[in-house]
Wavefront OBJ file of the C-alpha trace (Angstrom):
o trace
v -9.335 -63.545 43.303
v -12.849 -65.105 43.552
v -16.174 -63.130 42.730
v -19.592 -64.041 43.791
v -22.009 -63.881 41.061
v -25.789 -64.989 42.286
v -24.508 -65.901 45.192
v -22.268 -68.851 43.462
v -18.644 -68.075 44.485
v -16.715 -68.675 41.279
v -13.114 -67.857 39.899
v -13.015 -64.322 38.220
v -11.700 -64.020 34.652
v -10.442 -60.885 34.917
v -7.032 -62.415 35.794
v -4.805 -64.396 33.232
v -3.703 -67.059 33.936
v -0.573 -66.263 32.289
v 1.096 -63.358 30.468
v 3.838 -63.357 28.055
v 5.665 -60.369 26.147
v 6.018 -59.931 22.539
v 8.691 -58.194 20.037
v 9.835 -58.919 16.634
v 12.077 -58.055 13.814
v 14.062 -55.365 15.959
v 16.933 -56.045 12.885
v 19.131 -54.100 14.836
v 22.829 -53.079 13.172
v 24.989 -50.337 14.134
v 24.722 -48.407 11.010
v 22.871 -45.313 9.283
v 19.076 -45.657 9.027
v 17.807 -46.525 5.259
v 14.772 -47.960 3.880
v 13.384 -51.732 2.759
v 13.078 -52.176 -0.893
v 9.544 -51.068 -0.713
v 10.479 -47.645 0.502
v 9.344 -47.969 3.923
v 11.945 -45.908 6.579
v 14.403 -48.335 8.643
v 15.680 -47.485 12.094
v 18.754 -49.687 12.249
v 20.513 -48.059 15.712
v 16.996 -47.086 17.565
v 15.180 -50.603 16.997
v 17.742 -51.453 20.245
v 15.623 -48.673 22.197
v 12.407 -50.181 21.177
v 13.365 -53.340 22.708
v 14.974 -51.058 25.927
v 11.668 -49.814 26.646
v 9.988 -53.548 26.364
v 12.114 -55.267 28.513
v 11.691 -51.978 31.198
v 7.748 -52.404 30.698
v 7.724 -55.928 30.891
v 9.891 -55.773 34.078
v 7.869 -52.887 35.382
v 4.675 -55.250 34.832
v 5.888 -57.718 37.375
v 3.799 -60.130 36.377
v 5.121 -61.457 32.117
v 5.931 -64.957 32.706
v 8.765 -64.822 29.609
v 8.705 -63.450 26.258
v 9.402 -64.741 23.100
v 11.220 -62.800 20.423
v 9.743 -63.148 16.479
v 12.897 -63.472 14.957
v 15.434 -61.177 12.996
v 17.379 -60.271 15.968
v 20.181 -58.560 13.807
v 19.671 -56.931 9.876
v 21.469 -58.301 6.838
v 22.884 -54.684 6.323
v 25.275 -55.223 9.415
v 28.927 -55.979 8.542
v 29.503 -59.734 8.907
v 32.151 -59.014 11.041
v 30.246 -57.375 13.647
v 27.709 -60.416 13.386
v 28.422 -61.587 16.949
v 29.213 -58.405 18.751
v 25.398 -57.278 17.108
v 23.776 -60.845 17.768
v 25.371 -60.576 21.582
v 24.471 -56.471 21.954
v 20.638 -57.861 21.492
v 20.914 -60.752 23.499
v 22.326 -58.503 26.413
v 19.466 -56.274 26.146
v 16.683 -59.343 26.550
v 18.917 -60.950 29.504
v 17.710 -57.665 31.483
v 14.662 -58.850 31.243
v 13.582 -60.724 34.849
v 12.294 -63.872 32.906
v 12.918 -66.103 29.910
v 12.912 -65.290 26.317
v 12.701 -67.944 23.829
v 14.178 -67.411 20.328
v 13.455 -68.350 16.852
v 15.130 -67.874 13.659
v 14.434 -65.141 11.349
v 15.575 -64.713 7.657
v 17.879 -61.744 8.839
v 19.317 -64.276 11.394
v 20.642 -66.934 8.862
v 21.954 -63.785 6.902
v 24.762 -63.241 9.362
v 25.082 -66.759 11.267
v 25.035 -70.554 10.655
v 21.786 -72.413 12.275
v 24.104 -74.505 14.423
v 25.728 -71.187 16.024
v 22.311 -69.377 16.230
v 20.600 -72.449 18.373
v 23.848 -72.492 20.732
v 23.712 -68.211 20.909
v 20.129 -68.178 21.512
v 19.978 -71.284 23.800
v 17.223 -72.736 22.205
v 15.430 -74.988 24.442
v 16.151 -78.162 22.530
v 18.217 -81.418 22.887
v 19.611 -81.002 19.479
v 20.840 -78.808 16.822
v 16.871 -78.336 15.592
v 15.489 -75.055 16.220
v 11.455 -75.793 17.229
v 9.965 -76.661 20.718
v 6.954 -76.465 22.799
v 6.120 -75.147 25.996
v 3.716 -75.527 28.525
v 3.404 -72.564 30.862
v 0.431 -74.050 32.484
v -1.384 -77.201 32.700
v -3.780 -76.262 29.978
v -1.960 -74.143 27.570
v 0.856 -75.108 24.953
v 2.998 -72.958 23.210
v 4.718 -74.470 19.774
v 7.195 -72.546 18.330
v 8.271 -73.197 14.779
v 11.333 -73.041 12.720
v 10.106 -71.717 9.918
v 13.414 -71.910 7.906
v 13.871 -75.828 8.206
v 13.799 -76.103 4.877
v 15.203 -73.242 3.007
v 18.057 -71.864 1.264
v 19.301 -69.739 4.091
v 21.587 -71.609 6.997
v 22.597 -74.141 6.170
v 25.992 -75.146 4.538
v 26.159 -74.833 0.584
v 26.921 -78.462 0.082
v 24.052 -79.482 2.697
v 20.948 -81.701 0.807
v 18.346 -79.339 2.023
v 19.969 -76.306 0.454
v 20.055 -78.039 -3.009
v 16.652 -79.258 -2.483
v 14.893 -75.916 -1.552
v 17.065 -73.924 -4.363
v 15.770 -76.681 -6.912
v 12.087 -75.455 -5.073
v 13.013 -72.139 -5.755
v 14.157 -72.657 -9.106
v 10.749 -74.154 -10.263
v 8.717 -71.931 -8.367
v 10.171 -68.301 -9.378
v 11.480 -67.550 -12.829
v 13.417 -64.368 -11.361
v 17.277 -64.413 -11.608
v 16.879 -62.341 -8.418
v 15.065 -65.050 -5.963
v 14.193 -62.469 -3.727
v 11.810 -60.822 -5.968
v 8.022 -61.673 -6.315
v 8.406 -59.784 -9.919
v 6.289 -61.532 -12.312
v 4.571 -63.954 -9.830
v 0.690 -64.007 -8.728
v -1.478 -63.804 -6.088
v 0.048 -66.533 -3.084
v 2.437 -67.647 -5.331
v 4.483 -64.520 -4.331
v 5.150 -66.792 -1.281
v 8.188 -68.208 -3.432
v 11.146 -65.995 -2.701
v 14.988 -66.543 -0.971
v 13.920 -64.534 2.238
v 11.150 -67.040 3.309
v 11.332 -70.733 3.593
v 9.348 -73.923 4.562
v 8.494 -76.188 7.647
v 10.187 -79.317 6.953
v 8.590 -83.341 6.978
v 10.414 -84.669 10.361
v 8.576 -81.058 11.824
v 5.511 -81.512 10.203
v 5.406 -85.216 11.789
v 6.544 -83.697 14.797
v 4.219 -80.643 15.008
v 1.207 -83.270 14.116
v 2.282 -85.761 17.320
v 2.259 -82.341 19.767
v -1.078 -81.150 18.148
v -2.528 -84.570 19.056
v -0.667 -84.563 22.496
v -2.100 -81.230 23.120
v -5.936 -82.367 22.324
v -5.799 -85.825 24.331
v -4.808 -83.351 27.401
v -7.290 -80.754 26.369
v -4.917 -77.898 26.025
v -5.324 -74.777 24.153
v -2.318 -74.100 21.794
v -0.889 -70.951 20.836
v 1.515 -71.142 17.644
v 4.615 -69.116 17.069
v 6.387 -68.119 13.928
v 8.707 -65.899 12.041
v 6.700 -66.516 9.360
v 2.893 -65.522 8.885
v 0.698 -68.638 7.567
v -2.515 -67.200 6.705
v -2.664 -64.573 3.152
v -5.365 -62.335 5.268
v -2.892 -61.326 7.987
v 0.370 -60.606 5.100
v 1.270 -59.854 2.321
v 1.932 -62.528 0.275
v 5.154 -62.196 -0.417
v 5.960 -62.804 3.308
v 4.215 -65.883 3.713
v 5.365 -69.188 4.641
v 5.900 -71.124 1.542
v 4.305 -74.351 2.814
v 1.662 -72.399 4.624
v -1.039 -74.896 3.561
v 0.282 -77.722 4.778
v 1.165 -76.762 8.474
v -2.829 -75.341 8.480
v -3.968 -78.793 6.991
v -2.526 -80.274 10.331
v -3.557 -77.329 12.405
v -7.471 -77.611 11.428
v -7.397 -81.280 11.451
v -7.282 -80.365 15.541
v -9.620 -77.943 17.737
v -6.926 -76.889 20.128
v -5.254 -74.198 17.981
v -6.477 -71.077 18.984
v -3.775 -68.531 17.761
v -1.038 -68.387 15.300
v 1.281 -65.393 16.128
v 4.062 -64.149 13.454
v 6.833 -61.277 12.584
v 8.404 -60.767 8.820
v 5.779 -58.759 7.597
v 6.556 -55.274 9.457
v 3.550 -53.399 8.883
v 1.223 -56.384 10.772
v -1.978 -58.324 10.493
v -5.122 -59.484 11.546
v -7.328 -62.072 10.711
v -9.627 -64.898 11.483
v -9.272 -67.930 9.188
v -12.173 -70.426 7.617
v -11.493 -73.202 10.719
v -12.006 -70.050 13.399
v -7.961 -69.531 14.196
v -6.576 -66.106 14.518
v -3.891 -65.307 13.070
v -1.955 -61.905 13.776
v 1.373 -60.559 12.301
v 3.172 -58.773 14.654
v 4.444 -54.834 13.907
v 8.258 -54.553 13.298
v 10.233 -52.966 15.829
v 12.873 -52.057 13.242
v 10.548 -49.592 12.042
v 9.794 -47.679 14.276
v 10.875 -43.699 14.164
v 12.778 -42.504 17.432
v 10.271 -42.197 20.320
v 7.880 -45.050 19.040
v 7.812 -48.649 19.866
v 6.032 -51.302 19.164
v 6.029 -54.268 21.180
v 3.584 -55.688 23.985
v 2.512 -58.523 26.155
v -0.200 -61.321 25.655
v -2.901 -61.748 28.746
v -3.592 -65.717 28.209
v -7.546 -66.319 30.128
v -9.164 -69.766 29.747
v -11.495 -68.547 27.265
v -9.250 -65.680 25.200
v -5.934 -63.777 24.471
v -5.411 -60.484 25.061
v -2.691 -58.713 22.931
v -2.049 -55.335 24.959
v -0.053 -53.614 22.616
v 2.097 -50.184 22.301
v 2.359 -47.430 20.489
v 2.519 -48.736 16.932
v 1.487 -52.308 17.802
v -2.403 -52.636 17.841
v -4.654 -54.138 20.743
v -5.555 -57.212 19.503
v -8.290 -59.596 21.357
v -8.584 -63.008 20.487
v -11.823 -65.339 21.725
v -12.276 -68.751 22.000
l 1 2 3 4 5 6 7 8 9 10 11 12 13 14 15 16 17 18 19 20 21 22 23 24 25 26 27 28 29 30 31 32 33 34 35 36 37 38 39 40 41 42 43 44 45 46 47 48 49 50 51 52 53 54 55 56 57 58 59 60 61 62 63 64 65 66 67 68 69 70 71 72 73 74 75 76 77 78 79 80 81 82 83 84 85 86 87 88 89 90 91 92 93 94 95 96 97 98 99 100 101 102 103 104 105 106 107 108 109 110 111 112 113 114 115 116 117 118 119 120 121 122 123 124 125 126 127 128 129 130 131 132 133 134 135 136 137 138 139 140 141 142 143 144 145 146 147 148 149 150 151 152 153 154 155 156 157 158 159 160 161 162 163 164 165 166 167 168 169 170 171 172 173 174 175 176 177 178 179 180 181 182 183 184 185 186 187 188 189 190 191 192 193 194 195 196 197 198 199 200 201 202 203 204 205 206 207 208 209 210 211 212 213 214 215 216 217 218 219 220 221 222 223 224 225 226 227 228 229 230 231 232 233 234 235 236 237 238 239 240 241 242 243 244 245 246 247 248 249 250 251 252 253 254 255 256 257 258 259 260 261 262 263 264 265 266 267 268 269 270 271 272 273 274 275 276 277 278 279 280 281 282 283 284 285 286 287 288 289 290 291 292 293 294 295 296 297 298 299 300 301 302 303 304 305 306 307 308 309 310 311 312 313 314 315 316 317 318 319
């Protein structure tokens, strides 16, 4: 479309140059609805429909590039022996979808499935059994998407180094018996329980390469993860625990215009000290019957557009 402002005929912004849907922590498992330990209602059998009515908008659109799914694709609550059936039941849903969807892991994942299955089952767009990537959907846009449980407790085999390395993290960090409660902690320190996790060295290295990649070729990046990494847009008990230093190598580059995140259901919003947005996405999980929340991001050369439903805010992001 071209528009002719003072007689100068120019590109118009009003189209993106890309769009891209968004859903996370649908948590789905075939059993009775019941409630997080905070008290908040959970839709276990109707968080499927929310992501139904997604995939039938985003088709409907005709014009979402792909999607990308937050994480927690099944609960913890669903019997470990209807894992796979659950994990599949999802997965069938976002195949109706006319494009791509690219996956990450969530806490509630690594609950019910081994990392190595999960990057097969999600077909994770990598060459090895590592679960981050970037994509580049045009010329000067990059998407990262991070793994945000490289280093945790949750995963990986028992006898595997980086489980007795992040449980000896743990162990310092939170006094609890319980690991996944905050009880006692302060402030960002909250940060330190079982259901979150870290951004390992070999991905820090890697995410610092990409970042400098993405400025030599001038790109704007948009970051994904399950987990949030800035304390205004969550709670901090659902923050990354090495939030700091993924955002020391974020700021030390101008291209990062956006980090995106699920785990924390209820969402977020804010604007951090180097300019980046950051916004927690609203759990589909949690959603009564006949609500949804989900939506699609407009991507224009100078901003993001989060066009949200129902229970998931409009969010616009400038640059």
């Amino acid at each position: 479309m071209m528009a002719v402002t003072n007689g100068v005929v120019g590109a118009s912004a009003k189209e993106p140059l890309f769009s891209f849907g968004v859903i996370a922590d649908v948590q789905y498992a075939d059993i009775p609805d019941g409630r997080s330990f905070l008290g908040v209602p959970r839709y276990y059998r109707h968080s499927i429909s929310v992501l139904q009515r997604a995939v039938s908008r985003w088709n409907k659109h005709g014009n979402i590039k792909f999607s990308i799914n937050f994480g927690d694709i099944i609960d913890g609550y669903c019997p470990k022996d209807k894992s796979l059936w659950a994990v599949q039941k999802v997965l069938d849903e976002f195949d109706k979808f006319d494009g791509r969807t690219y996956h990450m892991f969530g806490n509630h994942c690594l609950y019910n499935l081994p990392r190595s299955k999960l990057v097969s089952l999600l077909k994770m767009p990598t060459d090895s059994d590592r679960a981050y990537y970037d994509i580049s959907p045009c010329p000067n846009f990059r998407i990262v998407v991070l793994d945000a449980y490289d280093f945790s407790c949750l995963g990986w085999p028992d006898d595997h180094p980086v489980t007795a390395a992040a449980t000896k993290l743990l162990d310092e960090k939170n006094p609890n018996t319980d690991k996944n409660s905050p009880d006692g902690l302060v402030g960002v320190a909250r940060r330190f329980v079982k259901f979150n996790g870290a951004v390992g060295k070999e991905q820090l290295s890697w995410l610092n390469d990409v970042l400098q990649d993405a400025s030599t070729l001038h790109q704007n990046v948009i970051i994904c993860s399950h987990l949030p990494m800035d304390p205004g847009a969550s709670s901090p008990a659902a923050l990354m625990w090495n939030y700091d230093e993924v955002m020391a190598i974020v700021h030390q580059y101008n291209c990062v215009k956006a980090c995106f995140a699920g785990h924390d259901h209820k969402g977020g919003h804010s604007v951090d000290l180097h300019g980046v947005h950051h916004r927690t996405l609203e759990a589909a999980l949690e959603c009564p019957p006949g609500t949804s929340a989900f939506g699609h991001v407009e991507v224009y050369p100078d901003r993001l557009l989060l066009v949200g439903s129902d229970r998931m805010a409009d969010t616009e992001i400038p640059f």
